[in-house]
ZAVO-355977 format. One line per 4 residues: for each residue z, x, y of C-alpha. Coordinates in steps of 0.02 Angstrom, whole numbers, plus 50000, padded with zeros to 5 digits. Example, Ala and Ser with C-alpha at 12.3 -4.5 7.8 and 13.67 -1.06 7.14 Angstrom:
// residues 2
50390,50615,49775  50357,50684,49947
// end
This chain:
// residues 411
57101,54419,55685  57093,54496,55510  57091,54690,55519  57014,54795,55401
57007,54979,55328  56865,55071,55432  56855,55207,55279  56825,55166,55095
56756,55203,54944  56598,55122,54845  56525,55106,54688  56330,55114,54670
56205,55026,54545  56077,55093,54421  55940,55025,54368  55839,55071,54218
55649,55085,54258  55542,55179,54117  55493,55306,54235  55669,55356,54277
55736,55526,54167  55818,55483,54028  56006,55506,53989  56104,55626,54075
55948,55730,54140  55955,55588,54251  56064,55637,54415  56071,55451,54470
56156,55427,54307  56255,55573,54315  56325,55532,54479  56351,55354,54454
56449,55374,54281  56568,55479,54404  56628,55356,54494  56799,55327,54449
56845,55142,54387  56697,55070,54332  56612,55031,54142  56473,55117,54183
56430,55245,54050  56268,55346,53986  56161,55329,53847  56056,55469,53821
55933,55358,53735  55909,55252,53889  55807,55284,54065  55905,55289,54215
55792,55280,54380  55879,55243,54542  56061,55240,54599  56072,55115,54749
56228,55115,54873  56183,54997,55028  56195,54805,55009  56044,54765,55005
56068,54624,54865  55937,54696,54739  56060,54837,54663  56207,54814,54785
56355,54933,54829  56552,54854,54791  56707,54900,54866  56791,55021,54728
56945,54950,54769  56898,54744,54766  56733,54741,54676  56669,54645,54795
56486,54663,54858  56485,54778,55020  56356,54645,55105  56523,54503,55097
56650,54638,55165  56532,54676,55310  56494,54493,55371  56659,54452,55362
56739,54634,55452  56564,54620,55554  56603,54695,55740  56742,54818,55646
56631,54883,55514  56438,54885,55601  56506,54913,55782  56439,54812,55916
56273,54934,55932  56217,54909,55781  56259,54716,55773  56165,54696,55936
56005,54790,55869  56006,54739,55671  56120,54615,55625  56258,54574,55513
56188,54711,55395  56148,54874,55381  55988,54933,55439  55954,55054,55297
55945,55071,55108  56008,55222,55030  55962,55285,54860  55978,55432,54728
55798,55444,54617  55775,55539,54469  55595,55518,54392  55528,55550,54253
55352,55519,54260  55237,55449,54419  55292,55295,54504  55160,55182,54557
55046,55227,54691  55093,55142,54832  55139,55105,55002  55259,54975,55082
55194,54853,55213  55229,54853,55404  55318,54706,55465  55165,54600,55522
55113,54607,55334  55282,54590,55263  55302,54436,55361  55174,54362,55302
55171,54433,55127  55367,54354,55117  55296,54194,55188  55190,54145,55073
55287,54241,54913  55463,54275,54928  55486,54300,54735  55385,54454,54751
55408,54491,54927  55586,54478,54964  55591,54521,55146  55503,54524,55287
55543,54698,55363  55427,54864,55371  55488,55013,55235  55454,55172,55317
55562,55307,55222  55604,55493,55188  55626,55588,55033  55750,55723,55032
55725,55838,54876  55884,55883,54775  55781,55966,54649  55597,56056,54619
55496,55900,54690  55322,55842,54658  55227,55697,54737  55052,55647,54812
55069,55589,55000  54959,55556,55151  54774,55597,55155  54681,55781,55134
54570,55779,55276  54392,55704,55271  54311,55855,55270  54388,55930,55135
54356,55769,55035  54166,55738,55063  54105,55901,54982  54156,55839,54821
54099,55668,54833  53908,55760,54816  53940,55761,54632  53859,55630,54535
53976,55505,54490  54053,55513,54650  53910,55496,54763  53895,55318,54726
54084,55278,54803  54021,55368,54971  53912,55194,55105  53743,55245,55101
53656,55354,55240  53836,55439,55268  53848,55620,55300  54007,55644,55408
54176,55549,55347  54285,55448,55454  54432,55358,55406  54354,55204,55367
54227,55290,55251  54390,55354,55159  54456,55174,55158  54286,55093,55100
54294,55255,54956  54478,55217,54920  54437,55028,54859  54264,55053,54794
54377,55178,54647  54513,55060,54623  54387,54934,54607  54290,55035,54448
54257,55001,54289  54321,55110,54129  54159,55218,54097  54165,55249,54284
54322,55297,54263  54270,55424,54114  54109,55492,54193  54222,55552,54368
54326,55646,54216  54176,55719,54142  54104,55753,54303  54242,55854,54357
54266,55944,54196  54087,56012,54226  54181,56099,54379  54260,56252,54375
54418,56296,54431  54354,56436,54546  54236,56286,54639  54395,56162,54638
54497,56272,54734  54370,56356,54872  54357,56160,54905  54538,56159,54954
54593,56077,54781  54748,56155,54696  54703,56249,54522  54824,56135,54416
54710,55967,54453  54654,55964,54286  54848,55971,54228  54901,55827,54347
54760,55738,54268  54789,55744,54102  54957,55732,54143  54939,55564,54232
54838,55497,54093  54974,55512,53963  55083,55439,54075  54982,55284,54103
54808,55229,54063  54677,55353,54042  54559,55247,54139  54672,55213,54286
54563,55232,54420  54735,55262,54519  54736,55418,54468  54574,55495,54552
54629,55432,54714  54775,55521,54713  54702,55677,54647  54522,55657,54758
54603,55617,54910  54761,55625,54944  54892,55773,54972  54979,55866,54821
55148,55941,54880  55302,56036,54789  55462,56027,54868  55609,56130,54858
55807,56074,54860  55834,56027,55044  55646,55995,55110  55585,55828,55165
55436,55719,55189  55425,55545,55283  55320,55403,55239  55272,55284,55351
55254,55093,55340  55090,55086,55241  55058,55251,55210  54992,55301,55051
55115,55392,54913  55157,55447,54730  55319,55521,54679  55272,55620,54499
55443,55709,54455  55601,55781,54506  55795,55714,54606  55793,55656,54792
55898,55567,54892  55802,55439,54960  55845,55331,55128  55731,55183,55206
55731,55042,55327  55814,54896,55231  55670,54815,55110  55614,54803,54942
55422,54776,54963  55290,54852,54878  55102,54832,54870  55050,54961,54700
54877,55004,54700  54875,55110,54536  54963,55209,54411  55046,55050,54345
54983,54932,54222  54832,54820,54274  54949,54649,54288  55078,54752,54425
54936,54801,54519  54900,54705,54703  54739,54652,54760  54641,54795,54756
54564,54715,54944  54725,54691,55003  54805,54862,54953  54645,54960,55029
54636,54848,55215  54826,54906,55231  54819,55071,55205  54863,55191,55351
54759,55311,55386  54779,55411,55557  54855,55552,55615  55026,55493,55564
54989,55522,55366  54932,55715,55391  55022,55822,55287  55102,55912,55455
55155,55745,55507  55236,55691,55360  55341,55825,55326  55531,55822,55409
55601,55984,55452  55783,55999,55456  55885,56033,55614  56037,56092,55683
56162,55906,55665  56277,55887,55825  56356,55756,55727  56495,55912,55674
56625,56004,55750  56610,56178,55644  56398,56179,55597  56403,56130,55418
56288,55981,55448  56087,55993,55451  56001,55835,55531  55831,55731,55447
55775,55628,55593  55630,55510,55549  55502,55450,55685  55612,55261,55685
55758,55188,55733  55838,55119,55586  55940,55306,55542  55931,55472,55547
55992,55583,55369  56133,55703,55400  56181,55849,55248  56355,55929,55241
56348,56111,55159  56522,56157,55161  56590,56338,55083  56749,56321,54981
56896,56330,55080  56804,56233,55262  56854,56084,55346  56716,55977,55461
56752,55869,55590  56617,55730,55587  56605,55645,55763  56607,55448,55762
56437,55355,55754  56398,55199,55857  56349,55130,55695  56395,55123,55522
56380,55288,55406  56352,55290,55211  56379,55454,55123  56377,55542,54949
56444,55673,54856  56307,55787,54770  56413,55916,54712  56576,55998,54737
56753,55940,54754  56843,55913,54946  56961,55761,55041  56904,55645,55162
57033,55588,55302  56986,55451,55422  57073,55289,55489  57242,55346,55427
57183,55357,55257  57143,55506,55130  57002,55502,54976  56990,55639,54841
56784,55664,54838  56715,55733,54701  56504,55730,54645  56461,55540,54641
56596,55471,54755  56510,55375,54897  56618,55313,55058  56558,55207,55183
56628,55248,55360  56618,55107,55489  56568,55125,55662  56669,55235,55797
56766,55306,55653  56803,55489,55658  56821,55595,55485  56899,55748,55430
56785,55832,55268  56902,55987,55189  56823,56072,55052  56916,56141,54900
56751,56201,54809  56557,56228,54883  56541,56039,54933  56380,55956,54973
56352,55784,55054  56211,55661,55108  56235,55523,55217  56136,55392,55305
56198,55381,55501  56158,55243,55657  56168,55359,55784
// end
């Protein structure tokens, strides 16, 4: 049997959406150009949006060393690599999808289908949909964050529906709001015209801020609107249902949200590290040009909206990681299998002991300078160096400056 090294180093890909930052404000770019031993380079004129590392084949991670694709070296080194546990429960892959965003202006809004829809979605359009799992995710900041997610509760909502170009949107005879009245208000926007679209504006200009915000509305609405319009259409009806009724949220270096399969979000600006079960799907509602949008029917019937997309529920505290020896590690632990998110903060001078994982580990280098030691074998890591650790593989992390590191665990 052919053996393999159970530590080494990968490259990542960037990709170059529009709504990525541009140049080296860009911290995907930033870390991928550091990878030692590849062409990739910056160009300040040009958009840089995500930095992918997991081999999924959209994007895919290579072997520094080989420049092979990680997805090859893994069926090939399968039980030595995943680790039986992870082989057993997800295949001859890994599980997750790791990522390093830096946008620019708002993505699409969005949400990713569950795996009944995905199935089916892939089924009958595997061009578009190129998988048939679910894509719940998290969202760890790295910077000053901002994003819509989830839904503001109904209550809050329905007050301002009583002005007049809203009141139309709300199923007649309603006075209290259920979820399905939000869903049936969600689609009948998406579904309006332009000078709909321009009388909710002029509607709500006829508002003051004092009235906006006793309604539970934050005082910069007006900015985020004006904002979003620049961005994209004026008349993207997009827009007002992530300003109407959905959550606002800023979030600082180190705090977390989760999304769920199908729940409802917009990233508007700012760095994260970004982890998910492994797919690519999509279904974009708004806040996108009018050919990338969905159905507008199908987009609205598979929405989430429960408890599970409240603001406390999306939100991911950070906890104490047993995954260490010397408590350097904090530990994001999403409501699903697939991983859990550990961060290293290590002061200059440290050394952590990582435990082994059933299952394969992926980690990155945000900052700072440090060795890795594992399987016999010893890596300088420096900001942008990304290592994938196989299954039942211990590792040594030594610091020789403040180092900081994200990785993506099967525990």
């Amino acid at each position: 049997m052919s053996t393999t090294s159970r530590l080494f180093q990968l490259s990542g890909t960037c990709n170059n959406y529009p709504w990525g930052k541009k140049g080296h404000e860009s911290l995907a770019a930033k870390l991928c150009e550091k990878t030692p031993g590849t062409e990739f380079a910056v160009n300040d004129n040009e958009c840089y949006s995500e930095l992918w590392f997991g081999d999924y084949p959209d994007f895919p991670a290579r072997d520094l060393k080989t420049g092979r694709p990680l997805a090859e070296r893994l069926k090939t080194h399968k039980e030595a690599l995943l680790g039986s546990y992870s082989l057993k429960k997800f295949g001859d892959q890994l599980p997750f999808l790791p990522k390093i965003l830096s946008i620019g202006k708002a993505l699409p809004l969005q949400i990713h289908p569950n795996k009944s829809l995905a199935a089916k979605l892939h089924e009958k359009d595997p061009d578009k949909f190129s998988d048939s799992n679910h894509k719940p995710e998290i969202a760890v900041a790295l910077s000053r964050f901002e994003l819509f997610a989830g839904w503001r509760d109904v209550n809050q909502i329905s007050p301002l529906f009583n002005i007049p170009s809203l009141r139309d949107f709300v199923p007649e005879g309603k006075e209290s709001w259920n979820g399905e009245t939000l869903r049936h208000v969600v689609r009948g926007i998406l579904k309006a015209d332009e000078q709909t679209v321009q009388n909710i504006e002029e509607d709500l200009k006829r508002q003051s801020e004092q009235d906006i915000e006793k309604l539970g509305y934050p005082s910069s609405m007006f900015e985020l609107i004006h904002r979003l319009q620049s961005q994209y259409s004026a008349t993207d009806p997009g827009l007002f249902v992530a300003i109407l009724c959905m959550d606002y949220l800023v979030l600082e270096p180190g705090e977390a949200i989760f999304i769920p399969a199908d729940g409802v979000h917009c990233y508007l600006y700012g760095d994260i590290v970004e982890c998910m079960a492994r797919s690519n799907n999509m279904l974009a509602g708004g806040l996108c040009p009018v050919a990338d949008r969905d159905s507008i029917d199908l987009f609205s019937e598979a929405l989430r909206i429960d408890s599970s997309t409240r603001l406390d529920n999306l939100r991911l505290p950070a906890k104490s990681s047993e995954d260490v020896a010397n408590g350097h590690a904090l530990l994001y632990q999403p409501p699903f299998s697939e991983f859990d998110m550990v961060r290293i903060d290590m002061p200059a001078g440290k050394e952590e002991l990582m435990w082994k994982h059933k299952g394969p580990t992926v980690a990155i280098a945000i900052s700072g300078e440090g060795t890795i030691l594992g399987d016999g074998r010893e890596f300088a890591v420096k900001d942008g160096f990304i290592f994938f650790i196989a299954a039942e593989t211990t590792t040594m992390l030594r610091a020789e400056t403040s180092l900081q590191i994200y990785a993506a665990v099967v525990r």
